[in-house]
Kinemage of the C-alpha trace (Angstrom):
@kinemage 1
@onewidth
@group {chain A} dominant
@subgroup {mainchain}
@vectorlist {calphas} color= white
{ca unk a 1} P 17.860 0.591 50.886
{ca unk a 2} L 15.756 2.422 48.332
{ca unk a 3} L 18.595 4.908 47.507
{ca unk a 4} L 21.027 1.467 46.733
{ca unk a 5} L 17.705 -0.029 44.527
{ca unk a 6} L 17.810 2.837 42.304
{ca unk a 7} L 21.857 3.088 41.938
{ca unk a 8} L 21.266 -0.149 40.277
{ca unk a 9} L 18.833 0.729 37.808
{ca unk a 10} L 20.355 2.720 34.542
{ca unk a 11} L 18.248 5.648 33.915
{ca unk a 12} L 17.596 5.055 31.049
{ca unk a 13} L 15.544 2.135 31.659
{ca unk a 14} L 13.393 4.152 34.295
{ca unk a 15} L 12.365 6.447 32.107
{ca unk a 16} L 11.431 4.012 29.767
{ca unk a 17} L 9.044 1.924 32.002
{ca unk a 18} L 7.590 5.016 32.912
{ca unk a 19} L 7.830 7.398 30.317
{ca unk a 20} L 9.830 10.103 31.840
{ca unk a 21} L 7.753 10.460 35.288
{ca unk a 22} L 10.097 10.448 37.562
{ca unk a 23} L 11.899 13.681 38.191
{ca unk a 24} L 15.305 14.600 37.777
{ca unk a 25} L 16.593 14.258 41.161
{ca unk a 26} L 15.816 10.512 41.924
{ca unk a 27} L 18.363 10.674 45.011
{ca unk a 28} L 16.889 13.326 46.621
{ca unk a 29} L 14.226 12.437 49.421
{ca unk a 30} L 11.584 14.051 47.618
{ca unk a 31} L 12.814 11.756 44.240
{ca unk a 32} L 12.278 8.797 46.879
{ca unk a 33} L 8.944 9.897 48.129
{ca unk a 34} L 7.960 10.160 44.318
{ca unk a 35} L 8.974 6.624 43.983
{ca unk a 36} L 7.439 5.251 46.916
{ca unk a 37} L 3.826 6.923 46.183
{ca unk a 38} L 3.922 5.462 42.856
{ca unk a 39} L 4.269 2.069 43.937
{ca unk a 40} L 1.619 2.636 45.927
{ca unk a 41} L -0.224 4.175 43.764
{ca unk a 42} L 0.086 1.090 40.880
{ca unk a 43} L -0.876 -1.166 44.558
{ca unk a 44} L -4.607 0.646 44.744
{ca unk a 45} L -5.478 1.278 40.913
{ca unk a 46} L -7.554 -1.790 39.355
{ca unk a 47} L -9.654 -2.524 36.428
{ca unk a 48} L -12.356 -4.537 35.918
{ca unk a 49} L -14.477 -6.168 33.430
{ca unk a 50} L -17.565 -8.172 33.398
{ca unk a 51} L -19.002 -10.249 32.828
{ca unk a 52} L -16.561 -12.281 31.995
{ca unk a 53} L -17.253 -14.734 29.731
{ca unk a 54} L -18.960 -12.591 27.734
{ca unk a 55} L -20.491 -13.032 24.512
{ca unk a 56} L -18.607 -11.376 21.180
{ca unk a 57} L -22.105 -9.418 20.168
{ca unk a 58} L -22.199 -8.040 23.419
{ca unk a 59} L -20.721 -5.266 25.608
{ca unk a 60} L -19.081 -5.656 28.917
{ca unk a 61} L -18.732 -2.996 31.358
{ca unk a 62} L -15.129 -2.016 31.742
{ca unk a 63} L -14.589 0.484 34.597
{ca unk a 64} L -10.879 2.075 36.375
{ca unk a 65} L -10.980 2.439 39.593
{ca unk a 66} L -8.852 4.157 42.690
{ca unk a 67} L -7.200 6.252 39.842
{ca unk a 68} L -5.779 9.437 40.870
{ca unk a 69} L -8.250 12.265 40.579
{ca unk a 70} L -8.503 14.244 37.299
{ca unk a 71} L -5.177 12.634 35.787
{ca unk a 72} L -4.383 11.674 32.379
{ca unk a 73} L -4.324 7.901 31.628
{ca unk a 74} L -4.496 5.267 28.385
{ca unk a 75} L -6.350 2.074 28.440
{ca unk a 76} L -5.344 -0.541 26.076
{ca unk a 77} L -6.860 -3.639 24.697
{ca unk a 78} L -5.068 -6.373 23.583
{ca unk a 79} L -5.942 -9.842 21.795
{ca unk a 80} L -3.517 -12.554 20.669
{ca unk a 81} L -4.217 -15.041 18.158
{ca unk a 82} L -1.665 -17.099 16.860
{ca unk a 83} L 1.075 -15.040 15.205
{ca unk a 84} L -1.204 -12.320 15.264
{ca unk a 85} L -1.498 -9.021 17.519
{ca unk a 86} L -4.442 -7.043 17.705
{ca unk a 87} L -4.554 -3.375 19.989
{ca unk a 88} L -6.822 -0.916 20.759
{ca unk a 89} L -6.283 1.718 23.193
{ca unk a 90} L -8.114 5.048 24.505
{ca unk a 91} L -7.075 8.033 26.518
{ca unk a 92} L -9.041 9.502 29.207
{ca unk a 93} L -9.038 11.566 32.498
{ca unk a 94} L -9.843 10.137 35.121
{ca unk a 95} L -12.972 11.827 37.710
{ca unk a 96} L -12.808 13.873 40.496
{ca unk a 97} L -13.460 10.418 42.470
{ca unk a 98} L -10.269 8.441 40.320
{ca unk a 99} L -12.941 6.630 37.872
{ca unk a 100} L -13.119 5.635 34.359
{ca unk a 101} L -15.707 5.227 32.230
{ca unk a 102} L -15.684 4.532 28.609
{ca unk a 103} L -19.471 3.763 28.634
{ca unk a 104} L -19.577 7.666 30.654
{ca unk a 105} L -16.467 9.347 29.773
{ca unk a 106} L -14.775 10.138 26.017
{ca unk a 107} L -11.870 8.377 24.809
{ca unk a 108} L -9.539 12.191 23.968
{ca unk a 109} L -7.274 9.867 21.461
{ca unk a 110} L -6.084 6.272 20.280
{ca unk a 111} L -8.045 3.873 18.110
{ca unk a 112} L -11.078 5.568 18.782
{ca unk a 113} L -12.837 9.189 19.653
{ca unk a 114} L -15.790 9.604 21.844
{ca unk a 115} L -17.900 7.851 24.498
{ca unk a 116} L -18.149 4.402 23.578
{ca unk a 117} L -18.607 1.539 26.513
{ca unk a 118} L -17.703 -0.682 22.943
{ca unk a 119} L -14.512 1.361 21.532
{ca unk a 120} L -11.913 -0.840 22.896
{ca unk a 121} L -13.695 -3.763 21.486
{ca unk a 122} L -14.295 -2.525 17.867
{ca unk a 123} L -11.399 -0.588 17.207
{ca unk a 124} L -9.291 -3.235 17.188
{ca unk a 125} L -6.192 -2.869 14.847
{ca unk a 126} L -3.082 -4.693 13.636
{ca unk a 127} L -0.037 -2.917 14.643
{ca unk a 128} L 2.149 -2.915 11.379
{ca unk a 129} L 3.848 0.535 10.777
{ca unk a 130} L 0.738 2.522 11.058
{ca unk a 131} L -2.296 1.197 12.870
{ca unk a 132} L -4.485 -0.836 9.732
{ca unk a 133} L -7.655 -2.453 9.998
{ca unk a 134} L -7.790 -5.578 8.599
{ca unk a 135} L -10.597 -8.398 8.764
{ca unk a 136} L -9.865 -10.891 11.546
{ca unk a 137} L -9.079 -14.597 9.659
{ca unk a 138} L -9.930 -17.562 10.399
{ca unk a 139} L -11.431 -17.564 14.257
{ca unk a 140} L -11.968 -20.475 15.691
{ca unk a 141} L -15.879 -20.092 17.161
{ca unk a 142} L -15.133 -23.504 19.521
{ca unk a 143} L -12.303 -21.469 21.336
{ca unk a 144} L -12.767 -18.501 23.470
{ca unk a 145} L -10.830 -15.000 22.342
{ca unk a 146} L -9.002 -13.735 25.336
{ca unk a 147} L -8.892 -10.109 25.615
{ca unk a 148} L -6.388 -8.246 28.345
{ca unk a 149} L -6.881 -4.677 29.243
{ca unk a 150} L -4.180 -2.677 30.600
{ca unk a 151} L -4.115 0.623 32.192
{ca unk a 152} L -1.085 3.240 31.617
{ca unk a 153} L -0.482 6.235 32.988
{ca unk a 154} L -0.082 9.691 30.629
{ca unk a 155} L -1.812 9.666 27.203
{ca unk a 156} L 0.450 7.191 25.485
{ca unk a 157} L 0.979 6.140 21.547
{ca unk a 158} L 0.718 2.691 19.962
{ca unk a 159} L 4.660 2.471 20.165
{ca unk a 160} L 5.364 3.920 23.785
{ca unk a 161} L 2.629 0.927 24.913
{ca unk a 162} L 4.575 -1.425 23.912
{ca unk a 163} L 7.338 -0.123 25.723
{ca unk a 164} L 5.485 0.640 29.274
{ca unk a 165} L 4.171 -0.913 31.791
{ca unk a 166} L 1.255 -1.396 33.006
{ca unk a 167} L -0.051 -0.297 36.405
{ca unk a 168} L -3.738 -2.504 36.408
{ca unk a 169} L -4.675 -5.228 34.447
{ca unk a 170} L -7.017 -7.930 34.172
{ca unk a 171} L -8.967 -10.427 30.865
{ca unk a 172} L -12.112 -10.722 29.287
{ca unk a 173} L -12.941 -14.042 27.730
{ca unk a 174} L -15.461 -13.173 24.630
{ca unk a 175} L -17.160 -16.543 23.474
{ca unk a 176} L -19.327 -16.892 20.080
{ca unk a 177} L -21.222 -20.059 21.552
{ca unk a 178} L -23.454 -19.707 24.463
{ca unk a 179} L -22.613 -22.568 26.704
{ca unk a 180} L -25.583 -24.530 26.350
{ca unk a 181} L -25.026 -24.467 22.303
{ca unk a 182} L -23.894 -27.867 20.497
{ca unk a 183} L -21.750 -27.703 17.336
{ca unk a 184} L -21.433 -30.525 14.800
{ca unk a 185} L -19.109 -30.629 11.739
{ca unk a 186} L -21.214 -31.679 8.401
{ca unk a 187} L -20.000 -34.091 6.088
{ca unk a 188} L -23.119 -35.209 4.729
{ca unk a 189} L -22.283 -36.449 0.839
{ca unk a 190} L -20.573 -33.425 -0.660
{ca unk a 191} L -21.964 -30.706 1.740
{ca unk a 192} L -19.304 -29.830 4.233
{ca unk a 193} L -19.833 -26.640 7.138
{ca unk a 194} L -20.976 -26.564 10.378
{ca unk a 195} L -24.359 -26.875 12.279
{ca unk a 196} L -25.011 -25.051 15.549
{ca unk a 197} L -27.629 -26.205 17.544
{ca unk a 198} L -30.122 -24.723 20.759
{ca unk a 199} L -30.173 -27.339 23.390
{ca unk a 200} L -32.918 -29.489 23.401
{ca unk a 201} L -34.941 -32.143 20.369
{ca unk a 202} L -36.997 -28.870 18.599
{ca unk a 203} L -37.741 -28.446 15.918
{ca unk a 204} L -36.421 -24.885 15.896
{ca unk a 205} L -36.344 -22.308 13.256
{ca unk a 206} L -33.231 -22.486 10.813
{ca unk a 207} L -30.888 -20.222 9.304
{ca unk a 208} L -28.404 -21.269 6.325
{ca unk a 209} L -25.127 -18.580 6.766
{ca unk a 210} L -22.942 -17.467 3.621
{ca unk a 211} L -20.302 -15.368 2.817
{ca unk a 212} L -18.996 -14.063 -0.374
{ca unk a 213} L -15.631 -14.433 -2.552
{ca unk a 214} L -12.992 -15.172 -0.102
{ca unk a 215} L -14.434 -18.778 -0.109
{ca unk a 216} L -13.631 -20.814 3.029
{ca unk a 217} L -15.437 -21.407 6.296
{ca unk a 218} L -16.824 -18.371 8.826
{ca unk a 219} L -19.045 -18.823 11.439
{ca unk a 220} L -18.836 -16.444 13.654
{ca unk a 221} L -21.969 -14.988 12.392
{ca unk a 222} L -23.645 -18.245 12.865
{ca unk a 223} L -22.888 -19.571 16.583
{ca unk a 224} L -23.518 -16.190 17.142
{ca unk a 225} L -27.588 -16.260 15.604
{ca unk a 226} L -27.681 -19.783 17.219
{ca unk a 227} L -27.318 -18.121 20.680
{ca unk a 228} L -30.495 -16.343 20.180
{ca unk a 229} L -32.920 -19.942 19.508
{ca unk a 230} L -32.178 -20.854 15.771
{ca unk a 231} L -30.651 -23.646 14.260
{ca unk a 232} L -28.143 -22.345 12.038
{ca unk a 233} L -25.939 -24.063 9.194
{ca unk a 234} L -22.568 -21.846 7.786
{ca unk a 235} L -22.342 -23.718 4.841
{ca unk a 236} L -19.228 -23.138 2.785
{ca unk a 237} L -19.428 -23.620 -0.650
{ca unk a 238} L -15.652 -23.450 -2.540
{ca unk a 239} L -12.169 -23.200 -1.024
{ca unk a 240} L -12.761 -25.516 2.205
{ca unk a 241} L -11.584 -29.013 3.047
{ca unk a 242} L -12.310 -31.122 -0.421
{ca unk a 243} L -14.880 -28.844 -2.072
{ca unk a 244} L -14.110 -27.203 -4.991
{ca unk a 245} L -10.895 -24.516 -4.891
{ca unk a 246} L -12.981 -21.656 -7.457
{ca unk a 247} L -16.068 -19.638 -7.043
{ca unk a 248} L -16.707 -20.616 -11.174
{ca unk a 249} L -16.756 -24.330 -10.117
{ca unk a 250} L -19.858 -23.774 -7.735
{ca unk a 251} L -22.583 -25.685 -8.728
{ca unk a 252} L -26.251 -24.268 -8.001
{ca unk a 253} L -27.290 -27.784 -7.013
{ca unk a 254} L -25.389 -27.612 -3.917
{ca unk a 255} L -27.047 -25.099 -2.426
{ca unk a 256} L -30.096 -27.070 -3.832
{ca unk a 257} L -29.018 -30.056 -1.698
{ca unk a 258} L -28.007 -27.773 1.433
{ca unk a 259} L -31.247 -26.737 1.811
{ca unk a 260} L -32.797 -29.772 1.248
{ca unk a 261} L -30.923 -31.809 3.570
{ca unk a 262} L -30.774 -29.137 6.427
{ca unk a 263} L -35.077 -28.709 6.337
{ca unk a 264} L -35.441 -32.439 6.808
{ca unk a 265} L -33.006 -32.692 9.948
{ca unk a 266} L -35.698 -33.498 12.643
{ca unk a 267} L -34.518 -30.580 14.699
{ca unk a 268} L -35.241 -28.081 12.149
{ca unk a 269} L -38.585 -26.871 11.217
{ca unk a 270} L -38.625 -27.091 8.051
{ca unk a 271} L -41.606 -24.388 7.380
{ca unk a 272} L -39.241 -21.886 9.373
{ca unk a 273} L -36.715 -21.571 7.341
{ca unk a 274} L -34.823 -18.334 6.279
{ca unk a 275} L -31.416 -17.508 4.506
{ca unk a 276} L -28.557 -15.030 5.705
{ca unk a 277} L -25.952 -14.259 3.318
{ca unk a 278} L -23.646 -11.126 2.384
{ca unk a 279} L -22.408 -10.738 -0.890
{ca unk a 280} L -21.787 -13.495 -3.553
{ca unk a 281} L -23.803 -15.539 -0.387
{ca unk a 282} L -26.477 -12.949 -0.420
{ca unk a 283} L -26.791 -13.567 -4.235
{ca unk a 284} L -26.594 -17.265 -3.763
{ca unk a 285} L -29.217 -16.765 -1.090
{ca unk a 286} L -31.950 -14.815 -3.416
{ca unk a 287} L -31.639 -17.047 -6.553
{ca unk a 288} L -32.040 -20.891 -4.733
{ca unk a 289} L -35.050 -18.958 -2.846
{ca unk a 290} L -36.616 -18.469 -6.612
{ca unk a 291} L -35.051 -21.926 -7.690
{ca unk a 292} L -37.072 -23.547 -4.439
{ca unk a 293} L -39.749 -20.837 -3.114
{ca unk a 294} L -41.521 -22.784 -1.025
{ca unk a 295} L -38.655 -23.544 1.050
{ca unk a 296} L -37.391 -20.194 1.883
{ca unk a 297} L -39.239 -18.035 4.405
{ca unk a 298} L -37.272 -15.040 5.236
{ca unk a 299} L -34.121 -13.494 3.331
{ca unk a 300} L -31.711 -11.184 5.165
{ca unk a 301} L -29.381 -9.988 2.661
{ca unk a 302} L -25.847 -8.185 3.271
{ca unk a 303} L -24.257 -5.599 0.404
{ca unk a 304} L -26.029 -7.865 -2.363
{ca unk a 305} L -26.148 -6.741 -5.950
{ca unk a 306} L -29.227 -7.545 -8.175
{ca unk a 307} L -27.303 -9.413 -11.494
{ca unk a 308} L -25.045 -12.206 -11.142
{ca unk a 309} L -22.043 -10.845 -10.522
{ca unk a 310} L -18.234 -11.296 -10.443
{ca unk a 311} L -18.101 -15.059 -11.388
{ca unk a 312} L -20.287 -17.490 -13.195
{ca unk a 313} L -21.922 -20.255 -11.397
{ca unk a 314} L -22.686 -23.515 -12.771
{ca unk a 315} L -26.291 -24.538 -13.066
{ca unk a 316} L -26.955 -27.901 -14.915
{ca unk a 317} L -23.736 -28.131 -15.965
{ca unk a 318} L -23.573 -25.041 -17.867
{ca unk a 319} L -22.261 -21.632 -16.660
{ca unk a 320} L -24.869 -18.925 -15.920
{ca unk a 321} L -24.399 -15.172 -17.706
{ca unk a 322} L -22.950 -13.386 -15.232
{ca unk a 323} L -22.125 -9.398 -14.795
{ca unk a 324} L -17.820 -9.557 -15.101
{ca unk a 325} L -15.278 -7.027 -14.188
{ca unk a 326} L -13.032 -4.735 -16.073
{ca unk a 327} L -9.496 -5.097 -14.316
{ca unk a 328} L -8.330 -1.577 -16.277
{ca unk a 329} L -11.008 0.280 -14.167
{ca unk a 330} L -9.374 -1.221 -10.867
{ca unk a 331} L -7.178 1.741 -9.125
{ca unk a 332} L -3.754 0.612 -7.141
{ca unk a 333} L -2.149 3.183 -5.012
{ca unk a 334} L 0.579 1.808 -2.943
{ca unk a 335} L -0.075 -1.229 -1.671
{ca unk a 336} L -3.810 -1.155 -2.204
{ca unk a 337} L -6.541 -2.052 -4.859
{ca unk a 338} L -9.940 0.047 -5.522
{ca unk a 339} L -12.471 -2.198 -7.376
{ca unk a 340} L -15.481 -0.234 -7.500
{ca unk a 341} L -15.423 1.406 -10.572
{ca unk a 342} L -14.286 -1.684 -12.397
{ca unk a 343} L -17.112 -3.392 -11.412
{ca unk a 344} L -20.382 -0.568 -10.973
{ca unk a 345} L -19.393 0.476 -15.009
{ca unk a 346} L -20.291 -3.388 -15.911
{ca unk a 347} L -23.284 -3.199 -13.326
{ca unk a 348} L -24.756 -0.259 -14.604
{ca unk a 349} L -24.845 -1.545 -18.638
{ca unk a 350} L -25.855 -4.757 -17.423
{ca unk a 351} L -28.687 -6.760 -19.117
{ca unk a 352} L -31.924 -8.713 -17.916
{ca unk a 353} L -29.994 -11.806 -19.090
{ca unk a 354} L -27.571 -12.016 -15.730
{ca unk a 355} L -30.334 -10.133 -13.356
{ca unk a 356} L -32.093 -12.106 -10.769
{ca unk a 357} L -35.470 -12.511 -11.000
{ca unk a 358} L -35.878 -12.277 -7.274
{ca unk a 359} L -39.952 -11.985 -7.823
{ca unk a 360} L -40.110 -15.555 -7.889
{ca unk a 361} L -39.044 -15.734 -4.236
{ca unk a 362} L -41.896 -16.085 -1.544
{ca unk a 363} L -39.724 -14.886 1.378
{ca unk a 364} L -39.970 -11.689 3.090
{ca unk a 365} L -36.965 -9.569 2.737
{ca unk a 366} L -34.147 -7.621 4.437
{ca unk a 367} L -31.839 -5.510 2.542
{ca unk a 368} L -28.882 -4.246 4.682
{ca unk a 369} L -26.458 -1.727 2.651
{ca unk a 370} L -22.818 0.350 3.547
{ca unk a 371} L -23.064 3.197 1.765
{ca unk a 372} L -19.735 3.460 1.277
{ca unk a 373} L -19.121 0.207 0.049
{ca unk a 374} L -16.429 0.244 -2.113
{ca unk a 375} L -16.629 -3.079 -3.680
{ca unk a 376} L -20.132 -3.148 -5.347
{ca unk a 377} L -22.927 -0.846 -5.947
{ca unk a 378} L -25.088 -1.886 -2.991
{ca unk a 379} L -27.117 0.594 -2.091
{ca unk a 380} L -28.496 0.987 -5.602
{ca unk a 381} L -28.633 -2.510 -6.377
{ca unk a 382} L -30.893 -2.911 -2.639
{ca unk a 383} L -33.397 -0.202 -3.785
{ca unk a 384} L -33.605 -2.165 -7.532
{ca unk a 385} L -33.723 -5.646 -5.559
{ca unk a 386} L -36.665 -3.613 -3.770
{ca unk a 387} L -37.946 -1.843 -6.683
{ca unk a 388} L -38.277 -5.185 -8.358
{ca unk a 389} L -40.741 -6.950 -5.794
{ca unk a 390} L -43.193 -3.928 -5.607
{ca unk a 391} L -43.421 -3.810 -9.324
{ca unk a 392} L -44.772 -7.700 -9.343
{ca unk a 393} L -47.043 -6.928 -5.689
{ca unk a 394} L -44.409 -8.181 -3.521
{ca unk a 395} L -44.221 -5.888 -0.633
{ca unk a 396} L -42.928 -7.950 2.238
{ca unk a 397} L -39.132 -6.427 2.295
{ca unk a 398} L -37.064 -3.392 3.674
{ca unk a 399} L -34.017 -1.493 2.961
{ca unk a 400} L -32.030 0.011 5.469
{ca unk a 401} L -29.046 1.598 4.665
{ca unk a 402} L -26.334 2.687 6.644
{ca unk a 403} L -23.965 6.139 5.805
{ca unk a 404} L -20.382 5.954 5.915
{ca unk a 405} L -20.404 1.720 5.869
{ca unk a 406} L -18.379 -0.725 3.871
{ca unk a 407} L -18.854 -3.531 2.650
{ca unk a 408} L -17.487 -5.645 5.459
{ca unk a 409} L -20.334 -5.504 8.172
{ca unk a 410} L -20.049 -7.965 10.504
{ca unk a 411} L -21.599 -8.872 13.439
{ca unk a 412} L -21.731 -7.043 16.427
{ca unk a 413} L -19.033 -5.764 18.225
{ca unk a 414} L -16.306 -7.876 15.889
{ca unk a 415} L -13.701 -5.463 15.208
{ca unk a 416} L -14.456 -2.965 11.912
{ca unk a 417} L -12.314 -3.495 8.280
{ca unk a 418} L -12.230 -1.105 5.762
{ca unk a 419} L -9.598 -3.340 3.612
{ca unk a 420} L -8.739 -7.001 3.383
{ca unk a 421} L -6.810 -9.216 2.564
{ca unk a 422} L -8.745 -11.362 -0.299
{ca unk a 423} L -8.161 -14.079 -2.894
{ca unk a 424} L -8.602 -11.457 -5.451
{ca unk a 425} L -6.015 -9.154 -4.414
{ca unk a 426} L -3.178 -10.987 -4.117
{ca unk a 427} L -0.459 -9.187 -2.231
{ca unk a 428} L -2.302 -6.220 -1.913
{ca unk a 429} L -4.915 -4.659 0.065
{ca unk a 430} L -8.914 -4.655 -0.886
{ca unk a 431} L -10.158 -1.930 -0.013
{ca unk a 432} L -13.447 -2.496 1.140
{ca unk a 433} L -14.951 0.955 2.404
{ca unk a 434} L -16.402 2.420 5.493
{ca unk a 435} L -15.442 5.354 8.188
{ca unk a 436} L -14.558 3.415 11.345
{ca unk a 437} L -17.122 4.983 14.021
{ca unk a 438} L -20.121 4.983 11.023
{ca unk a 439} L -19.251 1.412 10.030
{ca unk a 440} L -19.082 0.265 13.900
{ca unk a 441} L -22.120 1.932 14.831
{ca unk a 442} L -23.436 0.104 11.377
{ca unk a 443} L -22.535 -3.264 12.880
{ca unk a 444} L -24.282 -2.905 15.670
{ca unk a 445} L -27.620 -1.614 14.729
{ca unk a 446} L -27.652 -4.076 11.780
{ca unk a 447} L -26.715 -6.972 13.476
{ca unk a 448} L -29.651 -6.493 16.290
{ca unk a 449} L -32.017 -5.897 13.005
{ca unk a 450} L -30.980 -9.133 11.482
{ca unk a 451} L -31.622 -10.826 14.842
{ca unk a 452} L -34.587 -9.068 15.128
{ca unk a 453} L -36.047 -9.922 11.350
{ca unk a 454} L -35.230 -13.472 11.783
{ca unk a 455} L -37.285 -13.663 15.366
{ca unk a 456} L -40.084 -11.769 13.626
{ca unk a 457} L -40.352 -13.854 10.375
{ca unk a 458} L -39.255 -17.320 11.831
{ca unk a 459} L -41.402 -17.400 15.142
C-alpha cells in the first residue's frame, strides 16, 4: 500500500516538501522505513508557546520538544496583517534530549544570531527580494496580532520556507491592551486620538503619547504604558481623520488645549502628569511644558533635537523660526534616501532664535538617544538639551544613550526598522539607522526605563 502511495507522488514534489530528505531509492524497503519513521517522527515533535495571550512588550517562552537528538532544524515566525507578510526564522540543533531553546540555545542563522528567548519576535522582516526591515503601519491596538511558529527540519532559507512544510506548529496571540484596559476614541472639539484607561474611577497618573513627522495615529506605545497603571492619551496632531493634512499647519494651541482638557478628566490626576514623545512629538513635548510649566511633571523624550526643527509650527497665528533642511545634502542610493547630513549641517549653524528654551520647564527629564540615528543629531542635541538645564540649576534629568540605535525605537519587543517608509520620502526608503541586535536590545532596555521613569516621577 505504501509502495502504490508513493508511485503516485512525482518526485519532484517530494523533494520539494521535504527538501531532498528522502533518499534515492524510495522503493526499496529501507526507502519505506525512511518514510514511515518520518511520519512518525512529524507525529511526536511539538512546539509550544506561552502564555498565550501574551502581551507585545513581553516575552513568551517558546520551547521544541521530542525533536530528534542533536539534529539540525529552523523555526519560523510568521504574522499576517492584511496584505502584509511578516517572517522571522532561526536555525538551531536540537539537544542531546530533542529540545529547543531560543531563550538557552543560539539561533546558527536566519533573521537573527545568538541566544535570544525574543529573536523570533524582533526580527521580524518583510519578505520582498531580500529580507528588509520596515516599520510595521498602522496596527490596530483593539485587535490581537496572531503570530504562528513553525518548525522545519534542516537549516532552511527564507525562500525554501515558503516552499516546505512544516512538521510542528502552533500561535501566539500578542495583545497591546491588558484585558481589564478600556479604550475610548476622543472627539472632544478639535482634539481627536485615543484615551486608554486602568479599570476603575482614579484619578491615576497621565501620560500624553506623540510621534513625529509621519503624522497619523500610533498607539501602540500607549495601550502599552496604560497596562502598567497610567492613563494615557496618543494624541495625533496632523494627518488623521479631519485635522489638519501638514506638520506646518500645527497650531501650538492644540497641544495647549490637549493638555488642558486631558488634566481636568476626573480620572486623571491632574498634578501627575508627564509627556512621552519621540521626535517632532518629543519637541512638541518640551516646548508646551515651558509654554504651561506647571502642568507638566515628568518628560521622557525619544531622539529629540534641541531647535525647532524640520517644519515651522504655528503659534498665535504666526509661524515659529524653525531649523530647515538642505535637500542637496540628502544622499539617494538605489531606492533609498540618507537625510542626516542635510539636516545636522543646518543644526549645527543654528541660532538661539529657533532653540528651545527648555529651562523654563519644571519637569524632570529623560533623554533616550540611538546613536546611530541617521535622521537627526540626537545624541548631541540630548547632551545640549542636558547641558542647558544644569547651566540654569536644573538638575532633575538623564541621558542615556544607546550604541548602534536608530532613530526608530519602539517599544519593547515590536519588531526593529532601520528604514521607513515616510511622508517625506516618497517612493523611496528613509533610512532611519540602527544595527538590528544593538537597536533591539535598545528597545528593550529603553522601553523598561521609560516605564520605569514614569512610575518613579508620577507615583
Amino acid at each position: 500500500m505504501l509502495n502504490k502511495f508513493i508511485r503516485k507522488i512525482p518526485l519532484t514534489s517530494i523533494f520539494a516538501i521535504n527538501r531532498g530528505c528522502y533518499p534515492p531509492s524510495l522503493y526499496s524497503p529501507r526507502g519505506r522505513h525512511y518514510v514511515a519513521s518520518m511520519i512518525q517522527h512529524r507525529k511526536s515533535i511539538h512546539i509550544q508557546v506561552s502564555p498565550s495571550p501574551c502581551l507585545a512588550d513581553r516575552c513568551p517562552t517558546i520551547c521544541v520538544k521530542t525533536a530528534k537528538p542533536d539534529s539540525e532544524y529552523t523555526i519560523k515566525g510568521c504574522i499576517k496583517q492584511g496584505n502584509n507578510t511578516l517572517m522571522s526564522y532561526g536555525h538551531f540543533k536540537s539537544s542531546s534530549t530533542g529540545e529547543i531553546d531560543p531563550s538557552q540555545q543560539p539561533s546558527n542563522g536566519g533573521t537573527y544570531k545568538g541566544i535570544d528567548g525574543a529573536g523570533l519576535l524582533w526580527s521580524l522582516q518583510f519578505p520582498v527580494k531580500e529580507m528588509t526591515v520596515l516599520r510595521i503601519k498602522g496596527l490596530d491596538v483593539l485587535k490581537p496580532l496572531h503570530m504562528d511558529f513553525t518548525v522545519h527540519e534542516g537549516t532552511l532559507t527564507a525562500e525554501e520556507l515558503e516552499n516546505s512544510c512544516a512538521i510542528a506548529e502552533c500561535q501566539l496571540e500578542r495583545t497591546f491592551l491588558s484585558k481589564d484596559l478600556e479604550c475610548q476614541e476622543v472627539s472632544e472639539g478639535r482634539l481627536r486620538g485615543l484615551i486608554f484607561k486602568p479599570p476603575g474611577k482614579g484619578p491615576f497618573p497621565g501620560v500624553i503619547d506623540m510621534y513625529g513627522t509621519a503624522g497619523g495615529l500610533k498607539s501602540t506605545r500607549a495601550a502599552l504604558l496604560a497596562s502598567c497603571g497610567f492613563v494615557t492619551f496618543s494624541l495625533p496632531f496632523f494627518a488623521y481623520q479631519d485635522l489638519v493634512k501638514l506638520l506646518m499647519e500645527v497650531e501650538l494651541e492644540y497641544f495647549q488645549e490637549a493638555l488642558l482638557w486631558f488634566s481636568s478628566q476626573e480620572y486623571v490626576d491632574s498634578s501627575r502628569v508627564g509627556m512621552l514623545g519621540t521626535s517632532m512629538g518629543a519637541i512638541v513635548s518640551m516646548v508646551i511644558s515651558t509654554m504651561m510649566p506647571d502642568m507638566v511633571r515628568a518628560i521622557a523624550c525619544v531622539n529629540a533635537v534641541h531647535h525647532h526643527v524640520l517644519s515651522p509650527l504655528i503659534y498665535k497665528g504666526e509661524h515659529l523660526p524653525f531649523v530647515s533642511y538642505d535637500v542637496d545634502r540628502f544622499k539617494i542610493e538605489s531606492n533609498e534616501i540618507r537625510v542626516l547630513n542635510g539636516i545636522s549641517d543646518q543644526l549645527n549653524n543654528a541660532t538661539e532664535e529657533t532653540a528651545i528654551p527648555i529651562e523654563k520647564s519644571k519637569a524632570d527629564f529623560l533623554f533616550i538617544a540611538g546613536e546611530d540615528d541617521q535622521i537627526l543629531t540626537t545624541r548631541d542635541s540630548a547632551f545640549k538639551l542636558a547641558e542647558r538645564l544644569s547651566k540654569h540649576g536644573h538638575h532633575k534629568h538623564e541621558v542615556v544613550l544607546y550604541p548602534g540605535t536608530g532613530h526608530l525605537i519602539d517599544p519593547g519587543l515590536l519588531p526593529v526598522s532601520n528604514k521607513t517608509r515616510h511622508p517625506m520620502s516618497g517612493d523611496m526608503l528613509l533610512v532611519s539607522g540602527g544595527q538590528l541586535n544593538d537597536h533591539a536590545k535598545a528597545q528593550q532596555h529603553s522601553w523598561q526605563k521609560i516605564k520605569d521613569f514614569f512610575q518613579n516621577k508620577l507615583a
